[in-house]
C-alpha positions as CSV (number, residue, x, y, z in Angstrom):
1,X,36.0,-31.0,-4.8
2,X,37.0,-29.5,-7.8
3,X,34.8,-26.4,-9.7
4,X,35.1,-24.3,-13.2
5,X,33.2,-21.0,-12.4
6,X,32.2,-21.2,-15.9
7,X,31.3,-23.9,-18.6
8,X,34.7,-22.3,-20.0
9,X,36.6,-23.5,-17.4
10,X,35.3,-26.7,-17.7
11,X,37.8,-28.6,-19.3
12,X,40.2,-27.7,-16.8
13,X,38.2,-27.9,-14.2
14,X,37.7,-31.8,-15.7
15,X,41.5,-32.4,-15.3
16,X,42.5,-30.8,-12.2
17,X,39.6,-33.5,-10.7
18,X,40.9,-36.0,-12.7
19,X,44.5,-36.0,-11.8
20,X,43.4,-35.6,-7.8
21,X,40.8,-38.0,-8.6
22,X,38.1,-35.6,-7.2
23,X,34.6,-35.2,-7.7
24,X,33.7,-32.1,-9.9
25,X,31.5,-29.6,-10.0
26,X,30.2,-26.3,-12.7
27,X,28.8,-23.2,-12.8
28,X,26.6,-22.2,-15.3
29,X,26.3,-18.4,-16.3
30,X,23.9,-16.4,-18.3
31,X,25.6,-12.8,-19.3
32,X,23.6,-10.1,-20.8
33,X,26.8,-7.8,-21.8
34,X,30.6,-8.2,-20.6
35,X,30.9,-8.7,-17.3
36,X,27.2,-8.5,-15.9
37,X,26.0,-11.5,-15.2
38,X,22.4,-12.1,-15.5
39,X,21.7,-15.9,-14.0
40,X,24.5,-18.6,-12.6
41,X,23.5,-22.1,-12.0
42,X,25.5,-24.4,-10.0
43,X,25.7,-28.5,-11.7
44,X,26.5,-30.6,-8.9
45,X,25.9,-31.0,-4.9
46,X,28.3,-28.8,-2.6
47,X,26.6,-29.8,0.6
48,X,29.3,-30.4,2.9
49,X,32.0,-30.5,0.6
50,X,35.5,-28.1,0.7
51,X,35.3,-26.7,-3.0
52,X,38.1,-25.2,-5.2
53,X,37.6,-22.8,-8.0
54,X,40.2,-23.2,-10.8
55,X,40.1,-20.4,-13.3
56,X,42.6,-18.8,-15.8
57,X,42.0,-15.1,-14.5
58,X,39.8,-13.1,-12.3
59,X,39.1,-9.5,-13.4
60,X,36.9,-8.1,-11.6
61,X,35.8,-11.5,-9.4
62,X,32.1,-10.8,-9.8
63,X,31.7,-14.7,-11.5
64,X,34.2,-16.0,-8.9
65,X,32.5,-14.1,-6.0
66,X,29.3,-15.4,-6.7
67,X,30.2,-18.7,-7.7
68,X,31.9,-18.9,-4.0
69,X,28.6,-17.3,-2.3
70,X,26.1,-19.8,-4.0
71,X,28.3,-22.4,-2.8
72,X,28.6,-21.2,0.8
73,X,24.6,-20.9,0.5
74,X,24.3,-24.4,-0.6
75,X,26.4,-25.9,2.3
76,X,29.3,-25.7,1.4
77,X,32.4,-26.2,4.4
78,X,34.8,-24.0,2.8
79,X,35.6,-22.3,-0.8
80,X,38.7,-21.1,-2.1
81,X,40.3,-20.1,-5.7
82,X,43.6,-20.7,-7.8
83,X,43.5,-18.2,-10.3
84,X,46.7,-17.5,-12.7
85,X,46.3,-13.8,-13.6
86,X,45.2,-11.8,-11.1
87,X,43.8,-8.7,-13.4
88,X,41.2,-7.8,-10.4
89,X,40.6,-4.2,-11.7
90,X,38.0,-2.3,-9.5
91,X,36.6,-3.2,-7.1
92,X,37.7,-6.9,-7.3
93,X,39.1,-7.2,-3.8
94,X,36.7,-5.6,-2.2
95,X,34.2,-8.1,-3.6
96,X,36.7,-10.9,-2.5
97,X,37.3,-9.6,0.8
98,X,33.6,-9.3,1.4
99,X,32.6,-13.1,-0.1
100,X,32.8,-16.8,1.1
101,X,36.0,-17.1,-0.7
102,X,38.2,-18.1,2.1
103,X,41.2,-18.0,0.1
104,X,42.1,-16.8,-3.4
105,X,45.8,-18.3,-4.9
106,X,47.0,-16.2,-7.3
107,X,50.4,-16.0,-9.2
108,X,52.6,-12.9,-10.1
109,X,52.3,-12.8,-13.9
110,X,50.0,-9.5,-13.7
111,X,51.6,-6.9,-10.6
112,X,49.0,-6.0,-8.8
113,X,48.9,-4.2,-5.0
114,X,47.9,-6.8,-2.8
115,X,45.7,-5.6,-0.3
116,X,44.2,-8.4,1.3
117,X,45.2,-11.0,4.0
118,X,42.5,-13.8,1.3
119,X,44.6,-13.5,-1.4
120,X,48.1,-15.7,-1.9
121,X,51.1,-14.4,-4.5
122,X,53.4,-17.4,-5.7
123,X,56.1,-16.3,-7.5
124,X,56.5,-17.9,-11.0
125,X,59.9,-16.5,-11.7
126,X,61.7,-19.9,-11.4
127,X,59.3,-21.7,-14.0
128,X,60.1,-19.0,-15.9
129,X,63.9,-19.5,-15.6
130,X,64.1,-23.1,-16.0
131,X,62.3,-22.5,-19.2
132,X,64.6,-19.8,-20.4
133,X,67.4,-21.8,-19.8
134,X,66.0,-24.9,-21.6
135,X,65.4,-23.1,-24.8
136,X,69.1,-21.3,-24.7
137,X,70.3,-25.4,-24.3
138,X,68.3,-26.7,-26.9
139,X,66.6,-28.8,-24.3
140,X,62.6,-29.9,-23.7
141,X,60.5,-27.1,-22.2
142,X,57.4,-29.5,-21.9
143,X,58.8,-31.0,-18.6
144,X,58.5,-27.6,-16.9
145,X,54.5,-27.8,-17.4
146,X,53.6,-31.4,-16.8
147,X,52.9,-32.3,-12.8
């Protein structure tokens, strides 16, 4: 199962689950100033189901976090995260070290000191250097993004 932690998210949440031809779930959030969060809902039925979160970035992982935990609560077998910019300023893996969130992938397009055994680097340098080397030939980059 597929989730956005946000309505946000939703649209690529929509076709992640539509290219794995998974079922799809949201999260709904109320915020009452930058990152405080005041209600989330979740749209959909997690019971039994292995969920992943797909988001653009997690900063300081309180929506992720508590997306993941409300999940867990409602039955969920197992939650984990793809995430591409890991900004998780402070106290971000603490929170992710102490939540449901079995496992949290992240790339390396923001350094960051990884200091937990949940979270996952992939490297994106060779995306990056096929795409270099398609611009310097005049060639199609758009075959480096599609999967």
């Amino acid at each position: 199962m597929i989730s956005a932690p946000d309505m946000g998210g939703s649209k690529r949440a929509n076709a992640y689950s539509r290219y794995l031809q998974a079922e799809m779930v949201l999260c709904y959030k109320l915020r009452k100033k930058p990152n405080v969060i005041e209600e989330m809902s979740i749209i959909g039925e997690v019971e039994g189901k292995n969920v992943v979160i797909i988001d653009d970035m997690v900063d300081t992982a309180g929506t992720l976090v508590l997306a993941a935990d409300m999940m867990k609560d409602r039955g969920a077998n197992s939650i984990r995260a793809f995430a591409t910019h890991p900004i998780l300023s402070g106290n971000a893996i603490e929170r992710i070290n102490n939540s449901a969130l079995e496992e949290l992938v992240v790339t390396d397009s923001v350094p960051f000191k990884n200091s937990s055994g949940k979270i996952k680097v992939l490297s994106i340098a060779e995306i990056f250097a096929k795409t270099i080397q398609a611009v310097n030939l005049n060639q199609s980059i758009s075959t480096n993004f599609v999967f």
